[in-house]
Each structure stands twice: as C-alpha cells, then as structure tokens.
C-alpha angles and dihedrals in degrees: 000000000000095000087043091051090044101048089044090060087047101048076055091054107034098080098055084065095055135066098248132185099248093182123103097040091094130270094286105046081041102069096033089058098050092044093055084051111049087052083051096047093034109029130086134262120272124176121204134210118183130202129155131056119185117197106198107249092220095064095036125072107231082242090060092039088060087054099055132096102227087173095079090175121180139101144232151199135241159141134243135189121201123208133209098269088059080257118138148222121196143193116191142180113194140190131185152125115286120216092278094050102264134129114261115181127201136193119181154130124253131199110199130175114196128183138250114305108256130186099020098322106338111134122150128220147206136193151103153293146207132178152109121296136184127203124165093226106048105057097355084275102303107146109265127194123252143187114187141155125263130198130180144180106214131204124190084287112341124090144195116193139181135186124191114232095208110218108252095211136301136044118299093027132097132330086114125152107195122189139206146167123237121196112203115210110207 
C-alpha cells in the first residue's frame, strides 16, 4: 500500500517538473495548469518543516486530545514565484505526522497577498490553498482533494504559516490549525 501511495503522489508531482502540454483540458484548466507550471519551471526554490498541530479543546474529549499527536513534524519541498506587489505564488510537496502518528502526505499550490514590509521586512499574509492529500485513516489513503486557508507572518525569508483544518461534524473530528515554518531561498 506504501509503493502504491508513493507512486500515486508522484504521479501528482511529476508533471510540475516537467514541462507538460496544458491545452485541450478547457479555458479554464488550461490556464490553471499553465500557471502551476510555469512557478514550478520559473520560481525559486523553498524548503518546509512542520511542527505543531492544535485540536481545538471544544470539539475533542480530553480522552481523544491525549491521543492525539499535536508534534506533526516533517518537512517539505516547493517553489514559489513574487510578484511585483510582494505578493506569492507557491508549489509545495509535504510530508509529516498526522494527528494519529502516520505519515500524510500533501502536494498543492498557494496564492497568498501579504501586506506592505514593515520593520525592516515584517508583513503578514493571508490566502489560500488547493491540493492532494493522503491520510491512512480518511479513504484508506487513497489521495483526496482540499481547499483550505493559509496565513503567514513573513520576514524577509523566513516564514511561519498556518492553515485551519474546519471540523466536518461530530466530536473527535476537525476544527485543527496546524503550523510550519517555510524557509525561501532568492
């Protein structure tokens, strides 16, 4: 199940590396396609290490929070793209511990806006991000689709990042920030 897992993430990831024919998928997929690309193909290099996870005490019972792994460390790899407005465009591959100890892993695009540098190069950003993911206990591991936020506080180029998991019903399930730390290379 392992080699499976692992050849279907890279069969995710693959094509950003390469230079791929986006036409023929519609307008639309086109464009999107071409765009996740070309920051692969033209950004620079980030690498990622995760760490804490916090499960919101008011959807967990304190049985299931002791459970729970709240050190989701791993670390990843991306590229990013700035435009002219400080604002960024990201492609990322992660890898960390999941709440119950195994491994998920994540591959996605980000659009973030961030705001002017202050204090010497501070700014803070917001955005958004969509990709695959793979956890043992939610479809057996087969890769799933998301869409989550994203926030940062930026400086110069260091980041720390968060995205908020929301709880999809019930005790003992969502309602998750997790946190990293993303290092930009120029």
């Amino acid at each position: 199940m392992k080699k499976i897992l692992a050849a279907l993430i890279l069969s995710l990831a693959a094509p950003l590396a390469l230079a791929i024919d986006c036409t023929g998928m519609g307008s639309w997929l086109d464009q999107a396609c071409t765009h996740v690309s070309d920051v692969y193909q033209n950004g620079k290099s980030d690498i990622y290490v995760s760490g804490y996870t916090w499960h919101d005490p008011h959807q967990y019972t304190e049985e299931k929070l002791n459970e729970l792994n709240k050190w989701g460390w791993g670390g990843g790899y991306g590229r990013h793209v700035i435009d002219d407005k400080g604002n960024e465009d990201i492609v990322l591959g992660l890898m960390f511990s999941d709440s119950h100890k195994n491994p998920e892993f994540m591959v996605g695009y980000a659009g973030l806006w961030f705001t002017d540098p202050i204090l010497g190069g501070l700014s803070f950003g917001g955005g958004y991000s969509v990709g695959m993911t793979s956890r043992r206990d939610i479809f057996g591991g087969i890769p799933f689709p998301i869409a989550l936020p994203v926030a940062s506080i930026r400086y110069r180029q260091l980041y720390i990042m968060g995205t908020w998991i929301p709880s999809l019903g019930g005790v003992n399930n969502g309602d998750v920030a997790f946190f990293f730390s993303r290092y930009a290379f120029e």
